[in-house]
C-alpha positions as CSV (number, residue, x, y, z in Angstrom):
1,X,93.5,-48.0,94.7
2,X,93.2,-45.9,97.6
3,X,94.3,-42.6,95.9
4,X,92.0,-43.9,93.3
5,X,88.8,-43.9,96.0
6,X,90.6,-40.3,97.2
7,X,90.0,-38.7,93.6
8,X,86.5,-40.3,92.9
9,X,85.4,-38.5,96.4
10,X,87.1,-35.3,95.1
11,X,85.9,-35.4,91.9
12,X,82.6,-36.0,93.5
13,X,82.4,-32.8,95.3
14,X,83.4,-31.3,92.3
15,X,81.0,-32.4,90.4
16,X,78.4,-31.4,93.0
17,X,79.8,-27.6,93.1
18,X,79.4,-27.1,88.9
19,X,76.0,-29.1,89.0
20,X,74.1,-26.9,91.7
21,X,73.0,-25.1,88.5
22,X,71.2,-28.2,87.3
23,X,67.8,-29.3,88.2
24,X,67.3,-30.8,91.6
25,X,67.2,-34.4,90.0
26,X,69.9,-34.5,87.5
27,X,72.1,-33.3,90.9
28,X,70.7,-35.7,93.1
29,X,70.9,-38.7,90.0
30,X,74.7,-38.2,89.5
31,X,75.3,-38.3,93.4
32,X,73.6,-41.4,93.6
33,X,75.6,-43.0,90.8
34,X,79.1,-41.8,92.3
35,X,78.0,-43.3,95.6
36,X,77.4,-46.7,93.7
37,X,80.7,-46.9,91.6
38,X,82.5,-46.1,94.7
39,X,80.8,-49.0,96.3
40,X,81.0,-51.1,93.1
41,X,85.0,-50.2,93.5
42,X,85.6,-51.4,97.0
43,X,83.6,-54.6,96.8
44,X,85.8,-55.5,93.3
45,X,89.2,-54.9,95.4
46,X,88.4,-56.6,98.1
47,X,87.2,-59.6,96.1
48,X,90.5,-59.4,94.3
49,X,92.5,-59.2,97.3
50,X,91.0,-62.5,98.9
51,X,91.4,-64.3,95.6
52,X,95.1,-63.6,95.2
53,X,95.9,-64.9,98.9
54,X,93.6,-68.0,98.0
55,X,95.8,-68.6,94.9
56,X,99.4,-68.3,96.7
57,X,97.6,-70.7,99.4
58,X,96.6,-73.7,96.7
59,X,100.1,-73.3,95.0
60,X,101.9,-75.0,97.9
61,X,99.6,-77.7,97.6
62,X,97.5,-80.4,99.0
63,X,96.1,-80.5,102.7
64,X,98.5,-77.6,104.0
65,X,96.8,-75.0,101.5
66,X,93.7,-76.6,102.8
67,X,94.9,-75.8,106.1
68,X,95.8,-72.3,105.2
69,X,92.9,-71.2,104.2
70,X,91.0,-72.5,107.2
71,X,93.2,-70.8,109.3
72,X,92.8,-67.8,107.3
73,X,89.2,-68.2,107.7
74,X,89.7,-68.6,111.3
75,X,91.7,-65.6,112.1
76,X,89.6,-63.2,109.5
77,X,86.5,-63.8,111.5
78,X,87.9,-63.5,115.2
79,X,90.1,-60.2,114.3
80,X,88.8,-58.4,111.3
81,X,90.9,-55.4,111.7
82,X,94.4,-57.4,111.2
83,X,92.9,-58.2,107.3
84,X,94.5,-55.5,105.3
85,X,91.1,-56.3,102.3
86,X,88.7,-56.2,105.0
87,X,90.0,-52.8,106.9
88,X,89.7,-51.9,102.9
89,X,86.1,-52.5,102.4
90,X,85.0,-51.4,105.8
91,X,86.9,-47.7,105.2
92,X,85.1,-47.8,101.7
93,X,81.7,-48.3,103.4
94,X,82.1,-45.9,106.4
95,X,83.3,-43.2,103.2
96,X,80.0,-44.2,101.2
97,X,77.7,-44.0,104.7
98,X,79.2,-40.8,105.3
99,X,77.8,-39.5,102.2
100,X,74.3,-40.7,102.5
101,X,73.0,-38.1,104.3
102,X,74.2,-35.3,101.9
103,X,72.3,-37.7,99.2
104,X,69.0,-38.1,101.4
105,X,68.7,-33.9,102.0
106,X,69.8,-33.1,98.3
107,X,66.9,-35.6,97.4
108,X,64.2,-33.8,99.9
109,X,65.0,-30.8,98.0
110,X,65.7,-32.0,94.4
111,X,62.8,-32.1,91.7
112,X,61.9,-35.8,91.9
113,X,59.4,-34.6,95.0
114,X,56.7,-32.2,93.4
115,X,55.6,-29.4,95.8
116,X,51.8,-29.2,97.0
117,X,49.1,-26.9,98.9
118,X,48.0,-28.5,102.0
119,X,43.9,-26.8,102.2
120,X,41.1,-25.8,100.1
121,X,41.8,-24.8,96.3
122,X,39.8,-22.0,97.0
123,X,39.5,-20.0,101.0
124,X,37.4,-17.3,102.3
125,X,38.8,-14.6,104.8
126,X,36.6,-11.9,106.2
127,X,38.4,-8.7,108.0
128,X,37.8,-5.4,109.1
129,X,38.1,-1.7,107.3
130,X,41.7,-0.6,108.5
131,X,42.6,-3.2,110.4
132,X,45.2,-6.0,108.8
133,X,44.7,-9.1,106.7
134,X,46.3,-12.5,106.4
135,X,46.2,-14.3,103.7
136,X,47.3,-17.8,103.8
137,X,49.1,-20.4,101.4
138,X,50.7,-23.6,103.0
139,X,52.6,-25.0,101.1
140,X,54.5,-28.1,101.3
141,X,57.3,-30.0,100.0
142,X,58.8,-26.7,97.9
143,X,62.6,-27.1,97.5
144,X,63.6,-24.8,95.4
145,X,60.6,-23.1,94.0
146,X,59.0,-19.9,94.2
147,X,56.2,-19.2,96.2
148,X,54.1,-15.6,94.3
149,X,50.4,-13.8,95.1
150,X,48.6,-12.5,92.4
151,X,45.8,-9.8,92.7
152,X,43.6,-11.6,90.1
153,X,41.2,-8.4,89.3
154,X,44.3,-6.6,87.5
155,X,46.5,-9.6,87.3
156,X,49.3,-8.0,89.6
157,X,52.4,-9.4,90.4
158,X,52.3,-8.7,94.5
159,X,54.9,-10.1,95.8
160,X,57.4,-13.6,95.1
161,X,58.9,-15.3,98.0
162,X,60.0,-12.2,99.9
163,X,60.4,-9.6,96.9
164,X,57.5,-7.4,96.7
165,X,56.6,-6.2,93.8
166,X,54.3,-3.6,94.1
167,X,54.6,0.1,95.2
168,X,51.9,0.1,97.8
169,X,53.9,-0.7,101.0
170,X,50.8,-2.2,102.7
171,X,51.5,-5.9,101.0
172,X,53.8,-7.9,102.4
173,X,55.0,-11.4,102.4
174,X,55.9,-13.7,105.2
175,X,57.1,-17.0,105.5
176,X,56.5,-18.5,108.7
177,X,58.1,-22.0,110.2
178,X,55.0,-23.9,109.9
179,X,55.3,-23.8,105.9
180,X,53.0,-20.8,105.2
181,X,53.6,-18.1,102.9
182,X,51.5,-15.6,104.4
183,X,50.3,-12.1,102.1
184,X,49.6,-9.6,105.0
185,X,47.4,-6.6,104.0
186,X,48.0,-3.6,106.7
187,X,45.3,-1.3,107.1
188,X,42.6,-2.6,105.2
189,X,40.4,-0.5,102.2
190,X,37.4,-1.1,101.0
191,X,39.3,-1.4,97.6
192,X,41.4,-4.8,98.9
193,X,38.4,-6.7,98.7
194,X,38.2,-9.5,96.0
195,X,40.3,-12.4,94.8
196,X,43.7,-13.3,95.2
197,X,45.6,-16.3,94.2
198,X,48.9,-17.9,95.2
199,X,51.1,-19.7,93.0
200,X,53.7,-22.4,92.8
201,X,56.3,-21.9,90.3
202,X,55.5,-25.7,89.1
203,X,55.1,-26.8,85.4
204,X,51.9,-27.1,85.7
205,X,51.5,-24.3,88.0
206,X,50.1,-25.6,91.5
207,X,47.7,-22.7,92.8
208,X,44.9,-21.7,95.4
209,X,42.9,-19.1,95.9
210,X,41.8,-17.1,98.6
211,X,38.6,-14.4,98.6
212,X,39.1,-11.3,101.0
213,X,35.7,-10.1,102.1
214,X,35.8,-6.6,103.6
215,X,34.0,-5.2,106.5
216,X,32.7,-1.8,106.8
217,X,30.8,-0.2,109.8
218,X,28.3,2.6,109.6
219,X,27.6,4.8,111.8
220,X,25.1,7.5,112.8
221,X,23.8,9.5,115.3
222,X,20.0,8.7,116.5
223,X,17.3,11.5,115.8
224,X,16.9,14.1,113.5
225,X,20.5,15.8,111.8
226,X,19.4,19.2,113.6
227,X,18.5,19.1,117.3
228,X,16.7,22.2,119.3
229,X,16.9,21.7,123.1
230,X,15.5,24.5,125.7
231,X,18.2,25.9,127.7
232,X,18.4,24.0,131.2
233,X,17.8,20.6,130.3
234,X,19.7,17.6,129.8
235,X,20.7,16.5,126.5
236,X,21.6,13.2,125.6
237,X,23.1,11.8,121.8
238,X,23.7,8.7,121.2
239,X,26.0,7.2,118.2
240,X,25.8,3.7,117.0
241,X,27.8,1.7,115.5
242,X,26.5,-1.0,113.0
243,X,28.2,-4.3,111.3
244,X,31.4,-4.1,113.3
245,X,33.1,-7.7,113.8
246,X,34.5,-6.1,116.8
247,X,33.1,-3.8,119.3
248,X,35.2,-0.3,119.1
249,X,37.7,0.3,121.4
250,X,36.6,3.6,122.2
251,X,34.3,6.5,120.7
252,X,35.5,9.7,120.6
253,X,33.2,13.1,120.7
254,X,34.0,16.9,119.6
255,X,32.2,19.7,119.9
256,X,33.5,21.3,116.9
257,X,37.2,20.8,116.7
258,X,37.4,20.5,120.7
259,X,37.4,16.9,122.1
260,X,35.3,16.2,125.4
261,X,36.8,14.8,128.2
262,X,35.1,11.7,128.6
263,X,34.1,13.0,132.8
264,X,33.6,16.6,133.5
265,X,31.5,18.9,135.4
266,X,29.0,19.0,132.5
267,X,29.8,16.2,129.9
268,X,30.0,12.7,130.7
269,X,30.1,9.7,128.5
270,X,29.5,6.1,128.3
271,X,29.8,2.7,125.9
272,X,27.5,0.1,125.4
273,X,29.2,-2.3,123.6
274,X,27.8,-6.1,122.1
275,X,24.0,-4.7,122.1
276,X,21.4,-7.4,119.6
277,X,20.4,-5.5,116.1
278,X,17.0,-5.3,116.0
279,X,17.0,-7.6,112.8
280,X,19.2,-10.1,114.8
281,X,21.8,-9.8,112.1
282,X,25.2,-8.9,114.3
283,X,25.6,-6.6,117.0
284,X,26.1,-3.1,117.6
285,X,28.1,-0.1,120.1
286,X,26.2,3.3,121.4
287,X,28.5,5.5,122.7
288,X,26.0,8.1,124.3
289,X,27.3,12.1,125.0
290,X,25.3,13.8,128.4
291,X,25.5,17.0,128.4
292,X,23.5,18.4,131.6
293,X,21.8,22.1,131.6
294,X,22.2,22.6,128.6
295,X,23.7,26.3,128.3
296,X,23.5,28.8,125.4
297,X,27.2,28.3,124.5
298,X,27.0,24.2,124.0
299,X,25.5,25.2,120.6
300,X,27.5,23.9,117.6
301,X,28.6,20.5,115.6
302,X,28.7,17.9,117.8
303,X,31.3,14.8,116.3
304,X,31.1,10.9,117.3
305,X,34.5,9.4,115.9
306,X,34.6,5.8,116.7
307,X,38.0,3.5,116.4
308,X,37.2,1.2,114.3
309,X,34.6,3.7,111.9
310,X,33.6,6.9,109.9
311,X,32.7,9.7,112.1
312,X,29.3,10.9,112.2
313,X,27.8,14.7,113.3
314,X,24.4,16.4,114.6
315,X,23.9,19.9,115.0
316,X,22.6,21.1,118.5
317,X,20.9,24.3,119.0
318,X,20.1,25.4,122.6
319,X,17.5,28.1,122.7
320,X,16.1,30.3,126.2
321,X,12.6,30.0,127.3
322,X,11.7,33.6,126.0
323,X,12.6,32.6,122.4
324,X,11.3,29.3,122.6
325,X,7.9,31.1,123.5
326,X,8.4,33.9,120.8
327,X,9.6,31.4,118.0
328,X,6.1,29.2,119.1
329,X,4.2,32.3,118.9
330,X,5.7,33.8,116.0
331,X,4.7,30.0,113.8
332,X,1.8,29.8,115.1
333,X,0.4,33.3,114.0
334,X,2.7,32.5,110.5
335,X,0.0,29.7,109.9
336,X,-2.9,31.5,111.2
337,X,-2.6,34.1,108.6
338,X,-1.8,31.4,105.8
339,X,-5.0,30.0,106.8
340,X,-6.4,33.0,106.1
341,X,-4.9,33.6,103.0
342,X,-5.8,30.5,101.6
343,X,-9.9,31.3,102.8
344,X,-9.8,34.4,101.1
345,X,-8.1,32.9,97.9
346,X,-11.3,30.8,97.9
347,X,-13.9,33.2,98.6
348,X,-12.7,35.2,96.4
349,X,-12.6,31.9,93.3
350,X,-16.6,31.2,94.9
351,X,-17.4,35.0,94.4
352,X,-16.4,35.0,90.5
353,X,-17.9,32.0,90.1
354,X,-21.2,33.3,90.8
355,X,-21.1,36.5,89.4
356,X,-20.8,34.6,85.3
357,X,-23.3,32.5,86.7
358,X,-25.5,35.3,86.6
């Protein structure tokens, strides 16, 4: 009987090697019907064993079998362990315990427990132009199915579990310990923006969706796109940024392909982050350039390039006293003699006029 038990267990885990193929439940049903033959097994011999001993006690006869089996009685229930049958069915039950715990996990992980989204069938998440995006899907109870995101406004395959299935090397997968399967977007485009679904390789499928909204920052430099400043004073431009989530970090300037120190002799700048919009939609950032006495040679392009968004430019042009007077001078004699132009052209309409007349 006992090599009996020994080739049901091998058999067993046999049987559990060629099955892994199967589906999660037909594994996890055929374990769970070993485990009960094998404890069918062991009850049946030890029930046999105690009815042969009761049968060779009664064929002696009268009171002394009686007495027998009371003593038998007796001695099973102060010393278990000297009953061959009852060392039997305790081995047989430590064997079928042991083997519980293989049946609970394959049964966590088998088919008979349907995977589910913990969340909102449908999510928003709102990032920033070139920074990263998560995207999350939680899902729980999976076993052995496939976790996949889909970009729903081309119907792309991204990515399944960890294989990624796109060329763009931006997307990414990750599964993290608290049951998410995370999408991660690096360096965000305007072009990312839209719908994306994840999916749960269920029959029927088991999906959520989640909607990436895009942020993108403008940014321009206050006044007019060409500046004229008199040589000798101070000039100050100021670049703002609008509809940031975050303030930049910093904000660059060039004057032409040259970047300025951010504290010289003659430049300085400063950042005035978290400022109220006028419309009291969001906040904004001026980064402000000083450049003091103006000279003759700070004409040119003049670049803000913020961290977080597009670059913006004003031309400056620094002009001396004597041309600023000539160049006044010079327009307003321009439009005197337009003036005059124009009063002649209309004398001279008035004189014809008259002259048919008469």
């Amino acid at each position: 009987m006992r090599s009996w038990k020994s080739r049901s267990r091998s058999e067993m885990q046999t049987l559990e090697t060629r099955t892994r193929p199967l589906q999660g439940a037909q594994l996890a049903q055929l374990l769970l019907g070993s485990i009960l033959c094998l404890t069918i097994a062991s009850h049946t011999q030890t029930s046999a064993e105690a009815a042969g001993g009761n049968g060779s006690g009664s064929g002696s006869g009268g009171e002394a079998g009686t007495s027998s089996s009371s003593a038998a009685s007796t001695a099973i229930s102060s010393d278990e362990s000297s009953d061959p049958s009852s060392a039997t069915a305790f081995s047989s039950l430590a064997q079928v315990s042991s083997l519980l715990p293989e049946a609970s996990a394959l049964l966590a992980t088998s088919g008979l427990v349907e995977p589910y989204l913990d969340g909102y069938a449908t999510s928003n998440v709102t990032t920033q132009i070139g920074t990263h995006a998560y995207l999350p899907c939680r899902v729980k109870q999976l076993g052995n199915k496939s976790v996949s995101w889909i970009r729903l406004r081309d119907g792309h395959i991204l990515t399944v579990d960890r294989a990624v299935f796109i060329a763009d090397q931006r997307f990414l997968a990750i599964k993290q310990p608290d049951k998410y399967w995370t999408l991660q977007i690096k360096y965000v485009q305007a072009r990312d923006a839209g719908s994306y679904e994840c999916q749960v390789s269920t029959e029927p499928k088991v999906s959520a969706r989640v909607q990436l909204q895009v942020v993108v920052p403008r940014t321009e430099i206050l006044g007019e796109p060409d500046r004229y400043v008199k040589a000798g004073s101070n000039v100050v431009l100021r670049c703002i940024v609008r509809g940031a989530l975050e303030p930049p970090t910093f904000i660059m300037w060039y004057h032409g392909t040259e970047q300025l120190a951010a504290d010289s002799r003659r430049h300085r700048t400063q950042m005035d982050p978290n400022l109220p919009e006028a419309s009291g939609d969001g906040q904004s950032t001026i980064g402000s350039l000083i450049i003091e006495s103006a000279k003759k040679r700070d004409t040119g392009n003049y670049t803000c390039s913020p961290s977080n968004s597009r670059s913006a430019t004003v031309t400056l042009n620094i002009i001396n006293g004597e041309s600023s007077a000539s160049a006044v001078t010079s327009s307003a004699a321009t439009t005197r003699a337009y003036a005059l132009s124009i009063l002649a052209l209309l004398l001279g309409v008035i004189i014809i006029g008259v002259g048919h007349r008469t």
